[in-house]
Legacy VTK file of the C-alpha trace (Angstrom):
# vtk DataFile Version 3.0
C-alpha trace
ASCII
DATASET POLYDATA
POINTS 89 float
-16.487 -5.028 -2.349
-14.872 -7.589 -0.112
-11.765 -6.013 -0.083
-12.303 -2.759 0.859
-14.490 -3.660 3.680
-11.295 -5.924 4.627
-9.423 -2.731 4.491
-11.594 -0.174 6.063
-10.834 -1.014 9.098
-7.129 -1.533 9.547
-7.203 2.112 7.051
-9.165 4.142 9.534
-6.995 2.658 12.624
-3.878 4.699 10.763
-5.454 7.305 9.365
-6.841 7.941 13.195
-3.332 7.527 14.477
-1.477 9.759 11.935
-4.250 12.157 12.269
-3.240 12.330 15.893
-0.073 13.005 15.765
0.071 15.425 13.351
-2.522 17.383 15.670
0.281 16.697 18.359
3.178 17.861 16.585
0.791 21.084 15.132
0.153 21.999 18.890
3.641 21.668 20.218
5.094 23.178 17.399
2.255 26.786 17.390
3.117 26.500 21.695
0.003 25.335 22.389
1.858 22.793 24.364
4.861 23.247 26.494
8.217 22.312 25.122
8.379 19.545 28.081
6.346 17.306 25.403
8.752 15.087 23.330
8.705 15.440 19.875
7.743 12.442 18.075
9.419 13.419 14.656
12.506 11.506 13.442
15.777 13.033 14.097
17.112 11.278 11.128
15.224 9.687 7.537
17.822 7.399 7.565
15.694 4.442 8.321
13.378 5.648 5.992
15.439 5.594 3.102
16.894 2.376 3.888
13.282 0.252 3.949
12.447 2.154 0.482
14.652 -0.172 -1.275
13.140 -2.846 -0.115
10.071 -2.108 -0.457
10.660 -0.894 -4.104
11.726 -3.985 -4.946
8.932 -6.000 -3.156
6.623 -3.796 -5.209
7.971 -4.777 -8.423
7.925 -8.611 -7.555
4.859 -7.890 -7.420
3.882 -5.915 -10.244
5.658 -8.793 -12.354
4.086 -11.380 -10.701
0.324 -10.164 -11.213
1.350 -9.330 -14.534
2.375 -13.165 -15.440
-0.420 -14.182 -13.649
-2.645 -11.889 -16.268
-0.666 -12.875 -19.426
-0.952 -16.709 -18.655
-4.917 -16.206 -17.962
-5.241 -14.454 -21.212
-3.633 -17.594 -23.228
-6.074 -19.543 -21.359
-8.893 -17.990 -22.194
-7.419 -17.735 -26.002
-7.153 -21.144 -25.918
-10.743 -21.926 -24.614
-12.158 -19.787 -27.327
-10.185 -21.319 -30.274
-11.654 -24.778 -28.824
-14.974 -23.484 -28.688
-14.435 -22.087 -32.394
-13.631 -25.251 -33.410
-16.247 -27.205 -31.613
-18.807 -24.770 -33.676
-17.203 -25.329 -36.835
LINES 1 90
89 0 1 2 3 4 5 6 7 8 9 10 11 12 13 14 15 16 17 18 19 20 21 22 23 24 25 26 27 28 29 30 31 32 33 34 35 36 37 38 39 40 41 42 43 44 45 46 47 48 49 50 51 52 53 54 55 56 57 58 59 60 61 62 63 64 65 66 67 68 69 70 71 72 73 74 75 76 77 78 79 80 81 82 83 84 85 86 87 88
């Protein structure tokens, strides 16, 4: 579909990036690279548990707005079909 091609690409550009790192942190972490290498893992989830909040939320806006957005189609198309009923009547 559409969509996933839309997707594919910006999905492969993270999943190539977090791939990376992970191979990163794997080799400095078994020695495989000298302890001179940074590590690129957050000290702290801090800022990780203060965007999920956020983010919950944003996804529940959401989740009620698509819903609404269903329900009011559906008494749309209920009310096309009981005009076409009555049409054929």
């Amino acid at each position: 579909s559409r969509i996933i091609r839309q997707l594919a690409s910006p999905l492969s550009w993270v999943l190539a990036v977090s791939t990376a790192l992970c191979f990163y942190e794997t080799a400095r972490d078994s020695g495989v690279l000298s302890s001179e290498y940074p590590s690129l893992l957050m000290s702290s989830p801090q800022p990780q548990v203060l965007t999920s909040f956020a983010v919950s939320l944003l996804l529940v806006f959401r989740t009620n707005q698509s819903y609404d957005r269903w329900w009011e189609a559906r008494k749309v198309w209920g009310g096309i079909l009981n005009r076409v009923r009555d049409i054929t009547t």
